[in-house]
N, C-alpha and C positions, 0 to 999 in steps of 0.2 A: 669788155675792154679791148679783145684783140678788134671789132668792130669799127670801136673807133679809130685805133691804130691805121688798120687796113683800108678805112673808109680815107680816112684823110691822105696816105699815100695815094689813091688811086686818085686823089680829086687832082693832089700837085702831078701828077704823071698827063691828066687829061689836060692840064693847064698848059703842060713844057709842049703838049702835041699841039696846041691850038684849037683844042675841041675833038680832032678826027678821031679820036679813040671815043668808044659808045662804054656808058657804064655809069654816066655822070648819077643818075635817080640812084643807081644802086650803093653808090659809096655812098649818098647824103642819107639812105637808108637805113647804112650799115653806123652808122656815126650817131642817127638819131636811136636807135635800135641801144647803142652799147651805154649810148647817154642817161636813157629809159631806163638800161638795167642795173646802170650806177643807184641813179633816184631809188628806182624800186627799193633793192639792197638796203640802201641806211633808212629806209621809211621803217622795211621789214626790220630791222636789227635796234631801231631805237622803240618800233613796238616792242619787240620780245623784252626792251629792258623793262619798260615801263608794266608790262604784265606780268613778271617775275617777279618786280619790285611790290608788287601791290599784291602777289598770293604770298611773301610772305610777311608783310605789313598786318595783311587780313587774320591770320592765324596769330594773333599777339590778343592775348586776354589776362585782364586785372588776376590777381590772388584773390583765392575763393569762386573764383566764376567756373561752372558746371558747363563741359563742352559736350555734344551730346553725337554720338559718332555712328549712331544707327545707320544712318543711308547716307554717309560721306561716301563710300567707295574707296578708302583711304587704306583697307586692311585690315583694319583693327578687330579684334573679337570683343571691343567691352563696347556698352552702348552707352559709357556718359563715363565723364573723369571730373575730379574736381580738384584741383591742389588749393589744399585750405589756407599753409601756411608754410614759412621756410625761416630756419633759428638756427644759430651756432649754436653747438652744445659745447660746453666747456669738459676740455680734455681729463678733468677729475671726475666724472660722470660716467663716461666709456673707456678710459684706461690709456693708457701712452698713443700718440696716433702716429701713425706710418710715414718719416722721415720730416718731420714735426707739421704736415699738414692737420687742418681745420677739418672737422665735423661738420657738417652741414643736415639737419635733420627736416623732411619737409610732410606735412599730416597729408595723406592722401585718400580721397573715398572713390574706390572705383565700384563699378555693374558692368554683371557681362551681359553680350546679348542672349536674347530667352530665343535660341534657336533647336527646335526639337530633333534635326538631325546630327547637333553637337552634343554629344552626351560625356565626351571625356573633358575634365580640367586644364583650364589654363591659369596654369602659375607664370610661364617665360614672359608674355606677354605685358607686363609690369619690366621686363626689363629694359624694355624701349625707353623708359625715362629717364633723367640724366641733368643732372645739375650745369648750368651756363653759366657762366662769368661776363662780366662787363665785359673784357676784354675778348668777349667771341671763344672762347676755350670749352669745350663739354665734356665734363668728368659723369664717370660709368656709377651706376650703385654700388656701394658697398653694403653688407652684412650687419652692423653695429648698430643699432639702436639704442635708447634709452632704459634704462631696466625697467620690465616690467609691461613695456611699448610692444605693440604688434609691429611684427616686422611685415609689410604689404607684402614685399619679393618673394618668401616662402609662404606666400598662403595660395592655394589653386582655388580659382574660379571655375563654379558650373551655371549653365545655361541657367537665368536670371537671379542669379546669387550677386549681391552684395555686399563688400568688404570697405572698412576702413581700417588706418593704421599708419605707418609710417616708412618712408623709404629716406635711404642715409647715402652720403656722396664725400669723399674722400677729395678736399681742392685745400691745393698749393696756397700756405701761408699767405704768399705777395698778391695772391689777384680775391678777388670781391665776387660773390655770387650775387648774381642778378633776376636769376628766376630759374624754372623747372622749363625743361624740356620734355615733349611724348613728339616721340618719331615711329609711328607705325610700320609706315613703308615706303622709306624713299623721301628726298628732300623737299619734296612738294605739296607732302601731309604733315609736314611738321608745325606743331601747338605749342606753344611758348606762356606759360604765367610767368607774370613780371612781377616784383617787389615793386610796391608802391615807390 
């Protein structure tokens, strides 16, 4: 920017001399130079949108589709996730709910990777998931289950063990759950099942 500024004064400055000042190439330089790095700039800023928009476009998969996260580089310690399913459970079932929000119960099958230098349990790791709303809102797990339901959050995973069960999500009466969120690590590995 200051390029072209600077370019274009010098050129009126050479113009008020009648030529005798030297520098004319330099200012049309300095002008083409800052013009370049306009262009460059919104070329570079509407790629990054368009690449952004499309990693996370890409991470959006149907209910019941197995994502398999061996070799993403994402973070994760499971090697494949599946959300099978996502139900309201009615409030006579689990007991009064917390400032009269909805139950949201969704079937989950997860595996962990078969890493032979990981020998301890990963239970936290299930806590990455998280209930989404239509309106873009993501509620955390909650504890409550169906009686009788495996709770996915308390169970730990070992190297090639896998578990099904269910994980439960606590959202505000007024908004709609639209699918399951798994955020391993960072907003650029984030997996989404959607409600048909």
């Amino acid at each position: 920017m200051l390029g072209i500024i600077f370019g274009f004064v010098a050129l009126g400055r050479i113009k008020e001399k009648g030529g005798a000042e030297k520098g004319r190439g330099l200012a049309i330089a300095g002008i083409s130079v800052g013009f370049g790095g306009i262009v460059l700039g919104i070329g570079l800023a509407i790629s990054l949108v368009v690449v952004f928009a499309h990693l996370d476009h890409e991470n959006v998969v149907p209910m019941g589709t197995t994502v398999n996260f061996t070799n993403c580089g994402c973070g994760s310690s499971l090697s494949t996730l599946t959300v099978t399913n996502l139900t309201e459970v009615p409030s006579s079932v689990v007991g009064p709910p917390p400032s009269g929000d909805r139950l949201w119960v969704a079937g989950v099958d997860a595996c962990e990777i078969a890493d032979p230098a990981d020998n301890g349990p990963d239970g936290p790791e299930l806590y990455d998931l998280a209930a989404k709303t239509t309106g873009g809102s993501v509620y955390s797990p909650a504890n409550e289950v169906p009686p009788g339901e495996t709770n996915i959050l308390n169970t730990t995973l070992r190297p090639s063990q896998c578990v099904s069960g269910y994980a439960s999500f606590w959202v505000p009466r007024d908004e709609t759950t639209a699918g399951i969120e798994y955020n391993p690590d960072g907003p650029f590995s984030r997996y989404e099942w959607k409600q048909p």
